[in-house]
BAFI-3210 file (N, C-alpha, C; in Angstrom, 3 decimals, decimal comma, padded with zeros to 6 digits):
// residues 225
n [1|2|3|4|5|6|7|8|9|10|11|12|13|14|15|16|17|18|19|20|21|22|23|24|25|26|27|28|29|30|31|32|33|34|35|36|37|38|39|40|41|42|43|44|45|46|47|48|49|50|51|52|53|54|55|56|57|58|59|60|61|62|63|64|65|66|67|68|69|70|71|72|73|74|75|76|77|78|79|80|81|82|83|84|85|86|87|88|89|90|91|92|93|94|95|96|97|98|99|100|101|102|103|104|105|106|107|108|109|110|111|112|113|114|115|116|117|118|119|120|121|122|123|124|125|126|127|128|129|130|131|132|133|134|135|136|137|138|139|140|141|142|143|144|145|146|147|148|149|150|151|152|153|154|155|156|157|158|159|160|161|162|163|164|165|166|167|168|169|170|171|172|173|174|175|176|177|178|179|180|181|182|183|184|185|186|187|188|189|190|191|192|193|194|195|196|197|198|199|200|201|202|203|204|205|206|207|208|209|210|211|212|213|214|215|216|217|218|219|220|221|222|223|224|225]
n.u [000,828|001,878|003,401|001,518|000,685|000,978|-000,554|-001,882|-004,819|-006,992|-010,202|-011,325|-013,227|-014,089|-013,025|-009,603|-009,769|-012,017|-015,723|-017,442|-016,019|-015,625|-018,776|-019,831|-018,907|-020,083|-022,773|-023,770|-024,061|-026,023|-027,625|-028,105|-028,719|-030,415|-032,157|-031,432|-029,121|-030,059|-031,798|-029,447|-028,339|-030,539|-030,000|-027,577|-028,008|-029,383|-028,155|-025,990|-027,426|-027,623|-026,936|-025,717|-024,108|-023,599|-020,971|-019,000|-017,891|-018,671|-021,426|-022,207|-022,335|-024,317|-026,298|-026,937|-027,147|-029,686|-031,617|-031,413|-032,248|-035,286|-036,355|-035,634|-037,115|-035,930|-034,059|-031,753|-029,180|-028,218|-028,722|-026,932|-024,401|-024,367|-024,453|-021,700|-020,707|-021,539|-021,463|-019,502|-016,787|-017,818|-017,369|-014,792|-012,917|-012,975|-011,722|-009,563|-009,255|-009,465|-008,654|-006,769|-007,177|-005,572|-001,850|-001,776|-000,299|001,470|001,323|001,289|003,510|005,270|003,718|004,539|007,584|007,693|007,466|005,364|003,061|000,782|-002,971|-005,499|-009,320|-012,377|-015,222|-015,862|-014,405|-011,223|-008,543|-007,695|-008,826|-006,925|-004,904|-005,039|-005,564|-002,793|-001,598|-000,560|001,225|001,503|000,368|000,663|-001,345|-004,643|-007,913|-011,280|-014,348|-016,591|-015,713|-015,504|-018,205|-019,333|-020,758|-019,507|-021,075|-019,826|-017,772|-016,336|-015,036|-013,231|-011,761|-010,563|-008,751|-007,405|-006,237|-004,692|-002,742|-001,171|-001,747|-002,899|-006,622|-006,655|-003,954|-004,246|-005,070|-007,686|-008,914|-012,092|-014,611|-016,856|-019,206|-021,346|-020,215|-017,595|-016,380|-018,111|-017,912|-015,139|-014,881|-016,300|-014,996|-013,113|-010,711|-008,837|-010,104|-010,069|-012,117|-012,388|-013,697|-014,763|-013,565|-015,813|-018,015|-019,929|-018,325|-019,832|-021,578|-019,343|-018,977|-017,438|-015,036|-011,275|-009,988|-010,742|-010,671|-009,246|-007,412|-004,697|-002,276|-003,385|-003,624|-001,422|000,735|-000,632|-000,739|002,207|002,823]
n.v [-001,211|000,851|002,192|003,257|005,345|008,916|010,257|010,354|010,403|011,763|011,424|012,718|013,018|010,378|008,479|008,969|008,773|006,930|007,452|006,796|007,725|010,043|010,793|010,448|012,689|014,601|014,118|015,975|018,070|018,027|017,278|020,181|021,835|020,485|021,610|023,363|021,063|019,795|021,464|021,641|019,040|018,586|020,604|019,933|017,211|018,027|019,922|017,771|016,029|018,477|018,488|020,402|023,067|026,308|028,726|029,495|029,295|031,545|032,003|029,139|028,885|030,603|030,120|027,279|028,425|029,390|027,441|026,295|028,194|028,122|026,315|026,379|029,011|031,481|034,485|034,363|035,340|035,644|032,554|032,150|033,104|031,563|028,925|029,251|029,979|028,174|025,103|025,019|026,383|025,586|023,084|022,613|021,786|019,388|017,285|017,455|015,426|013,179|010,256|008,695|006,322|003,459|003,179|005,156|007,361|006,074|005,020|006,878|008,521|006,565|006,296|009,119|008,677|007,441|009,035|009,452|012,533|013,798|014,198|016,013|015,853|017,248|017,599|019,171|022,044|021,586|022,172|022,940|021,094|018,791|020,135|019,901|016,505|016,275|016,244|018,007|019,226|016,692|016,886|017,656|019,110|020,682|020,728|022,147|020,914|022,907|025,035|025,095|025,542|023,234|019,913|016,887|014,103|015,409|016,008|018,856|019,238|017,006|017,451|019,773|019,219|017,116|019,576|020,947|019,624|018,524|016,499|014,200|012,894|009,752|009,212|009,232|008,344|008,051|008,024|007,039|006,872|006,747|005,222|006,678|008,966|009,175|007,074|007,338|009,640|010,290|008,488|009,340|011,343|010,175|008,853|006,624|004,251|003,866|002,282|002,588|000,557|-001,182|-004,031|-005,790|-005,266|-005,580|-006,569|-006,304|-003,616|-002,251|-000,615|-000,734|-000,055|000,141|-001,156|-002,728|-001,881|-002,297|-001,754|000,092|-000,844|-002,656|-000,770|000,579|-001,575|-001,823|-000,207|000,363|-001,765]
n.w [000,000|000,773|-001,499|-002,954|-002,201|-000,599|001,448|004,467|005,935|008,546|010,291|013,744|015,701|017,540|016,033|016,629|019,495|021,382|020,935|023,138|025,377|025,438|025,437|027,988|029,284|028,828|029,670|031,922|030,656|028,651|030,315|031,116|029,192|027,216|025,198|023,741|022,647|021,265|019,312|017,834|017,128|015,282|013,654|012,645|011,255|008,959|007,343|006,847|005,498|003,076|-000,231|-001,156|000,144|001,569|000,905|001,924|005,357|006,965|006,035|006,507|009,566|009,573|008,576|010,214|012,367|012,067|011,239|013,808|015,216|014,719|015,612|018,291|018,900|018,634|018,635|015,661|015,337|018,481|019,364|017,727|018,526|021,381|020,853|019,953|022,298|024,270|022,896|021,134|022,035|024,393|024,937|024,327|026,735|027,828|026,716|027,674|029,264|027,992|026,955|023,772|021,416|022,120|021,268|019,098|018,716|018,403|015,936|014,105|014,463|013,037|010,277|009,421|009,672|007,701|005,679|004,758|004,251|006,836|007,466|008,639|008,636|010,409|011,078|013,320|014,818|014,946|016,115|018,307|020,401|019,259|020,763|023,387|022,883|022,813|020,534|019,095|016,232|015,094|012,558|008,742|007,457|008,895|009,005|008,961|008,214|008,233|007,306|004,824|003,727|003,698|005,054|005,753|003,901|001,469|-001,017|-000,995|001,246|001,364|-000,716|000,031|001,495|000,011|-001,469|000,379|001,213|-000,839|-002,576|-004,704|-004,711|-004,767|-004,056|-001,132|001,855|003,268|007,236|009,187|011,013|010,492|008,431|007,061|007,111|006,864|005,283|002,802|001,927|001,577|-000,330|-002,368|-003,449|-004,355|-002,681|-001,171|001,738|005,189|007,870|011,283|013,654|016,539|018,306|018,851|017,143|014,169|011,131|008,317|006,236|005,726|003,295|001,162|002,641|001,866|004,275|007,114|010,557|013,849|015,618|015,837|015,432|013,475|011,291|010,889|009,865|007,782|006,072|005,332|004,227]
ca.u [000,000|002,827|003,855|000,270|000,104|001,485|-000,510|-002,685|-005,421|-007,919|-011,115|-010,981|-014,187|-014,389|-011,650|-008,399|-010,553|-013,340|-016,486|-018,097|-015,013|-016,420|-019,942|-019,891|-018,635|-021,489|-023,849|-024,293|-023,871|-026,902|-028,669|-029,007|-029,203|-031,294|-033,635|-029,984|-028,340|-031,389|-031,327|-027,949|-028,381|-031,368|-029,337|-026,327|-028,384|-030,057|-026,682|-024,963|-028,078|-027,494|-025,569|-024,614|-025,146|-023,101|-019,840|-018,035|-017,787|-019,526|-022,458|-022,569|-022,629|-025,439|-027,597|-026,750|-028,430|-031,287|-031,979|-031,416|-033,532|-036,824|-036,435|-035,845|-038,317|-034,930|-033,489|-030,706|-027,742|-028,421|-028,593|-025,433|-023,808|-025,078|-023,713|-020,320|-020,263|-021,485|-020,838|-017,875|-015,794|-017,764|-017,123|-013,067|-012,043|-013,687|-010,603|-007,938|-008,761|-009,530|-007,642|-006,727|-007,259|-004,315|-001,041|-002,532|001,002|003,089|000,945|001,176|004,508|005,420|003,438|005,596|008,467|008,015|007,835|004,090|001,776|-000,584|-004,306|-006,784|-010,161|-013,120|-016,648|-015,936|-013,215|-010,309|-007,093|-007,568|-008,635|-005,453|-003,874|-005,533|-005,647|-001,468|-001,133|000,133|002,661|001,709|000,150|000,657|-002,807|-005,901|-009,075|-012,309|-015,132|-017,172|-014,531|-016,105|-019,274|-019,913|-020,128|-019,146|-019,797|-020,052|-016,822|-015,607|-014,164|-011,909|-011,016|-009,559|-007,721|-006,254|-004,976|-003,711|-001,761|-000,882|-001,503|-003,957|-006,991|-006,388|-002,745|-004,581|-006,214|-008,750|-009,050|-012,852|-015,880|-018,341|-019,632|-022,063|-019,746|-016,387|-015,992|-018,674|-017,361|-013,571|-014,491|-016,757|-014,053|-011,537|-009,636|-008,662|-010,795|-010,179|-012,556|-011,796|-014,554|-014,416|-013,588|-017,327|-018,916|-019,645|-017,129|-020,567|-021,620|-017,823|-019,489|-016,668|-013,734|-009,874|-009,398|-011,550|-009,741|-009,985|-006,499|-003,739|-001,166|-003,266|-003,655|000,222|000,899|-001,980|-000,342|003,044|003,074]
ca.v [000,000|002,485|002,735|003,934|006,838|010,163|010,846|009,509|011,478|010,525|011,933|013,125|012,273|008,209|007,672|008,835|008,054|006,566|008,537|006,978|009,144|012,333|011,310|010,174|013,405|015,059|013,774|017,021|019,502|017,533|017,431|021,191|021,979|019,672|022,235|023,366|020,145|019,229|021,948|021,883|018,164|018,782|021,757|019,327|016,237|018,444|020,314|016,338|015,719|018,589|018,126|021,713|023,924|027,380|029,214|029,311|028,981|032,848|031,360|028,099|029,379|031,419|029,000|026,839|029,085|029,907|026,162|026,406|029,143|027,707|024,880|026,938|030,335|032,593|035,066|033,562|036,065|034,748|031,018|031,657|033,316|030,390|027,833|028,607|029,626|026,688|024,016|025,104|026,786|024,841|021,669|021,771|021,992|017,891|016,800|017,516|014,377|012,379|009,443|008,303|005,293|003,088|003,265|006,147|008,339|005,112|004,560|008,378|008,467|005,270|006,878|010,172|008,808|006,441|009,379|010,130|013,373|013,234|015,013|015,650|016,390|016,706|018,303|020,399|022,748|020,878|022,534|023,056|019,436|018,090|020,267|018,642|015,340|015,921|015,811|018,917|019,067|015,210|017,031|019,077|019,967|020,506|021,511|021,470|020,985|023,726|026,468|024,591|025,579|021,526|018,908|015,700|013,720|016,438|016,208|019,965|019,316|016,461|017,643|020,888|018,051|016,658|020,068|021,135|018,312|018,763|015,520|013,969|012,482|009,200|008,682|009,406|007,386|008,512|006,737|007,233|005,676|006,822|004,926|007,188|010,341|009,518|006,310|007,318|011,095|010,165|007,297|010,433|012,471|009,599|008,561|005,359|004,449|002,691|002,599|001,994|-000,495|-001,742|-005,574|-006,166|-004,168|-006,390|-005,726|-005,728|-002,507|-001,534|000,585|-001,060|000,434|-000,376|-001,753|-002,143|-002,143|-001,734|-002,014|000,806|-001,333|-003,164|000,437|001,119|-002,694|-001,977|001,288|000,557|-003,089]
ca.w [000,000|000,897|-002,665|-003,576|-000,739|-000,480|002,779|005,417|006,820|009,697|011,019|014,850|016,738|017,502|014,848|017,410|020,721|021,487|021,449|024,834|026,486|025,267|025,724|029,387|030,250|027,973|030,410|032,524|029,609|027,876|030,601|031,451|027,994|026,514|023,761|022,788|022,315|020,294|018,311|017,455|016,031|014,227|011,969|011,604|010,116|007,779|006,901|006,552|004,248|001,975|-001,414|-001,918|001,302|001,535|-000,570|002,922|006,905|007,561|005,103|006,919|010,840|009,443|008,018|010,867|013,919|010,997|011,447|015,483|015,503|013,897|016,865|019,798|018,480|019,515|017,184|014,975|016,264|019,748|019,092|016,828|019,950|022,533|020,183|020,151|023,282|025,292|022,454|019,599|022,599|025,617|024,747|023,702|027,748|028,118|025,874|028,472|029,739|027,075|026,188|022,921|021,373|021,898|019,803|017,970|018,577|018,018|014,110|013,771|014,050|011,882|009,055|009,558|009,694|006,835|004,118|004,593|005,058|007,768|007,593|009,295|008,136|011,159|010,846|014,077|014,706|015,473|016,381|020,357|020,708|019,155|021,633|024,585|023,195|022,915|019,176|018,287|015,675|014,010|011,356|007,743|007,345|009,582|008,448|009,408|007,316|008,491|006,561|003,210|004,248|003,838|006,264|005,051|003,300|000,468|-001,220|-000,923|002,671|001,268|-001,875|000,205|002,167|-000,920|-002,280|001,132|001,717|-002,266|-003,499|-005,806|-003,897|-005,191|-003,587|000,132|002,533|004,876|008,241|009,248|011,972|010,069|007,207|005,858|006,792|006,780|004,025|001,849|001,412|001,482|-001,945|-003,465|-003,378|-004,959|-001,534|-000,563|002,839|006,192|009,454|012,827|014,414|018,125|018,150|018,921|016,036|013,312|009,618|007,843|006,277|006,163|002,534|000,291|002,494|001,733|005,351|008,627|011,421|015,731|016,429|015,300|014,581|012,008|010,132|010,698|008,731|006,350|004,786|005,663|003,508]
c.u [000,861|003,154|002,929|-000,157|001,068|001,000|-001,635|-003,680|-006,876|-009,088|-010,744|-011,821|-014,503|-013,753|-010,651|-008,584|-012,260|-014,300|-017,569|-017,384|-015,292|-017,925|-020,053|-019,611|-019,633|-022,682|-024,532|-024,249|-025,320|-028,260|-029,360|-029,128|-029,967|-031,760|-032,302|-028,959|-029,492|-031,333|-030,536|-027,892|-029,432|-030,429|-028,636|-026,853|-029,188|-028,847|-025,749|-025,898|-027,852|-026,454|-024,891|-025,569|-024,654|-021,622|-019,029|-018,569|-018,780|-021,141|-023,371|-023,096|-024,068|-026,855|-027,876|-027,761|-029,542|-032,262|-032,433|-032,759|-034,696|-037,316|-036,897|-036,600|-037,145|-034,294|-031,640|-029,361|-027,551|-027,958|-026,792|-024,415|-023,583|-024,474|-021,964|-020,117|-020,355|-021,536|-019,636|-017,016|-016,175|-017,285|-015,397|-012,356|-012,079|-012,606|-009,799|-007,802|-009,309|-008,720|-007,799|-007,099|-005,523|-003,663|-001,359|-001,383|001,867|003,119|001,409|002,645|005,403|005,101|004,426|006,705|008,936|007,633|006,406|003,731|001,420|-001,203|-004,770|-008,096|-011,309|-013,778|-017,027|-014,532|-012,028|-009,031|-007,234|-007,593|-007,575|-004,273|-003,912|-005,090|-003,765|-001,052|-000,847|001,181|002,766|000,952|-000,059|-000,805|-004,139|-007,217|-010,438|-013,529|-015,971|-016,961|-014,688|-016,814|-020,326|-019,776|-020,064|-020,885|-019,938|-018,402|-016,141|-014,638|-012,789|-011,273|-010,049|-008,891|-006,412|-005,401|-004,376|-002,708|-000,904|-000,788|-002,975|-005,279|-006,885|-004,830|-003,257|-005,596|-006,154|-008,899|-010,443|-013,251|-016,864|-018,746|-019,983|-021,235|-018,425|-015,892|-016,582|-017,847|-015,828|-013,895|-015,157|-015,655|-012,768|-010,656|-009,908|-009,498|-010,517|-011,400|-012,696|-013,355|-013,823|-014,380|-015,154|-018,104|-018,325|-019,184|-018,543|-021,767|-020,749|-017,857|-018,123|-015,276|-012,872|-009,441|-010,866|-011,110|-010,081|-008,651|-005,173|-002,516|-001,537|-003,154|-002,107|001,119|000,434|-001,093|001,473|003,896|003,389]
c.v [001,259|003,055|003,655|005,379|007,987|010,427|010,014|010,572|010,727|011,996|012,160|012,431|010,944|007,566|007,703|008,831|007,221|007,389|008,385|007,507|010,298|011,952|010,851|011,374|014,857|015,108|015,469|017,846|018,844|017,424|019,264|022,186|021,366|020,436|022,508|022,707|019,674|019,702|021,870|020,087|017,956|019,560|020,375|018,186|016,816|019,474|018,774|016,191|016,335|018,754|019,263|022,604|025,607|027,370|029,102|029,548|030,881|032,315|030,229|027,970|030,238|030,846|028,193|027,499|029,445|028,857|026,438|027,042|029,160|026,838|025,386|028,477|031,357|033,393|033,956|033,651|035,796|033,932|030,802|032,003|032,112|029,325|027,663|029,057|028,820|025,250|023,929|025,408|025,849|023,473|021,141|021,029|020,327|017,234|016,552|016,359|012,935|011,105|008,764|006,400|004,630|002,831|004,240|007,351|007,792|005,510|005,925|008,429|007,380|006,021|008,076|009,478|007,809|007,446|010,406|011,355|012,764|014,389|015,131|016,571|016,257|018,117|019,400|021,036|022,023|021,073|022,510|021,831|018,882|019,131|019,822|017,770|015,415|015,257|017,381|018,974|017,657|015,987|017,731|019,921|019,460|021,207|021,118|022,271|022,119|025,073|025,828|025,562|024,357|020,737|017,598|014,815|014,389|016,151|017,042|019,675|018,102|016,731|019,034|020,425|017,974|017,546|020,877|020,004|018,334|017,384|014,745|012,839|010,515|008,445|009,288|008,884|007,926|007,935|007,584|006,233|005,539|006,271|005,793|008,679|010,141|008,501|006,993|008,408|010,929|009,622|008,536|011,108|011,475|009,394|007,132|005,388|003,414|003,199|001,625|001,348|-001,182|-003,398|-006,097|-006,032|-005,251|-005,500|-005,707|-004,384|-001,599|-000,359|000,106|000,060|-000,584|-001,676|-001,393|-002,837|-002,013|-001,821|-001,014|000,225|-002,279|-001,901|000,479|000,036|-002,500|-001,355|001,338|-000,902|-002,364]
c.w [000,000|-000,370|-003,400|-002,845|-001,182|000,894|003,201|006,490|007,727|009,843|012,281|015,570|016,666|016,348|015,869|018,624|020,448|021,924|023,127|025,627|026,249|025,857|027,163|030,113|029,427|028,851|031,107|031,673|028,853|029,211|031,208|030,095|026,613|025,030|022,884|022,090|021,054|018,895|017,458|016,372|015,179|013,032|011,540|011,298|009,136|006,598|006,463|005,576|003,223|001,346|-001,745|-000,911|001,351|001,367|000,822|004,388|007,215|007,101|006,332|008,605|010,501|009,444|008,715|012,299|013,234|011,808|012,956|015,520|015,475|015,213|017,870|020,148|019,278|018,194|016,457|015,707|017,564|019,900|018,854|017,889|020,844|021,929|020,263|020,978|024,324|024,426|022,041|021,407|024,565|025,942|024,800|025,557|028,266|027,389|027,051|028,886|029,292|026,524|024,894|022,934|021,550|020,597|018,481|017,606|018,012|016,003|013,513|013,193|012,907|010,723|008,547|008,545|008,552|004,945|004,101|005,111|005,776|007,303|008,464|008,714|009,449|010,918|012,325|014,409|015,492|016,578|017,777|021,152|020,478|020,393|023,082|024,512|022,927|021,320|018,449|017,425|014,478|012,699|010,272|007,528|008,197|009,334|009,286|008,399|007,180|007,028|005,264|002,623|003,692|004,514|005,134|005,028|001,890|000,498|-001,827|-000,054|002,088|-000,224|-001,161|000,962|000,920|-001,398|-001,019|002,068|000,016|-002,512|-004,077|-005,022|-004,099|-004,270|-001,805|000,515|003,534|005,250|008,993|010,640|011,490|008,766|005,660|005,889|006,003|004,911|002,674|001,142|001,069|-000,336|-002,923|-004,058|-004,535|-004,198|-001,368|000,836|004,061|007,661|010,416|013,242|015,552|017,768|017,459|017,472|014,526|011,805|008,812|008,067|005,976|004,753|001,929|000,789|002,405|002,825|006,623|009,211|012,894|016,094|015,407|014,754|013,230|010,639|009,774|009,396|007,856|005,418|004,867|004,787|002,473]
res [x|x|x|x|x|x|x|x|x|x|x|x|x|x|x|x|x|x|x|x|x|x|x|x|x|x|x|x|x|x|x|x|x|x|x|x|x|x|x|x|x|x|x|x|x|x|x|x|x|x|x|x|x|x|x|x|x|x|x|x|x|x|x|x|x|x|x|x|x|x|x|x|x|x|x|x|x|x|x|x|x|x|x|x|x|x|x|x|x|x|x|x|x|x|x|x|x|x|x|x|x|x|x|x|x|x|x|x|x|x|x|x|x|x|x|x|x|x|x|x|x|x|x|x|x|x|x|x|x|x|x|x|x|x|x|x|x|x|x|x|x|x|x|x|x|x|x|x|x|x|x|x|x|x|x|x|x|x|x|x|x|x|x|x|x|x|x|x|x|x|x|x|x|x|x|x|x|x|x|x|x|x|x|x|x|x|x|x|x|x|x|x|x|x|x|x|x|x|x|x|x|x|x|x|x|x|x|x|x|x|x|x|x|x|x|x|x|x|x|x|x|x|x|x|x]
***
């Protein structure tokens, strides 16, 4: 596989931990905001549904508390306020003590140090989390889908992967959890695809990816053969 790569890019949420470590500590933020947490995933499965949503990230925050707003009968500018300040900016501080999935620094580095880019592509703002979860520095490009103004799996967000990483989407494999976000949108786009599954979690469904995997050192062998 290594001969076919140029870079290696991963999703963030329940790809490089597990997401019952974020949501266990979700618990009290969900429960005294309930109408807001609600809200907030109503917009983003109707934003993941559509095929062509807004020209960029000012666009997409807009259209985003529009949505909110219809839910919770509050003006937009409000909502859009309230959002990132008790989700986008409330949420990053629940990282600090987050643990990764195992061997996720060892594979990281392996890939590195064997020639490859790293990515990362994730549908909420990333950069502060990787400095929590203690990955600062593993990687050339970080994006987050938002700054499209597409959530995955619309393939704007990874085509501006492929040309900030500069290489052809084709010679890069995305490491995903999500079927319908992460595989589907990575193969639209023309990327190679792997996703992480827990032992348990049966390989059908895997949506015709490259590799499905639960254990970092089989990814590190996979792309490294």
């Amino acid at each position: 596989m290594r001969e076919s790569l140029g870079a290696v890019a991963f999703d963030l949420d329940g790809t490089l931990y597990p997401n019952y470590r974020f949501y266990r500590r979700l618990v009290s933020f969900a429960f005294k905001e309930t109408r807001l947490l609600l809200a907030f995933s109503k917009a983003r499965a109707k934003l993941h549904a559509a095929a062509d949503t807004c020209q960029n990230a000012g666009d997409f925050y807009e259209l985003q508390a529009e949505i909110m707003a219809k839910f919770l009968k509050e003006e937009p500018a409000r909502v859009r306020e309230k959002t990132e300040e008790r989700i986008y900016r409330g949420w990053e501080p629940l990282f600090r003590t987050i643990k990764l999935f195992a061997r996720v620094k060892e594979c990281l580095t392996a890939l590195r140090d064997a020639g490859l880019k790293l990515g990362l592509l994730s549908d909420f703002p990333p950069k502060r989390k990787l400095n929590y979860l203690g990955l600062d520095g593993f990687f050339d490009a970080v994006l987050c889908s938002e700054d499209s103004g597409m959530l995955k799996p619309a393939p704007a967000p990874f085509l501006e992967l492929a040309k900030a990483l500069d290489q052809a989407p084709s010679r890069i494999l995305y490491v995903g959890n999500s079927v319908s976000y992460d595989i589907l949108g990575a193969r639209g786009a023309g990327m190679k695809t792997a996703l992480i599954r827990a032992p348990w979690q049966s390989r059908r469904g895997k949506a015709g990816a490259d590799l499905v995997f639960s254990d970092y050192r089989t990814l590190r062998n996979f792309v490294l053969s």
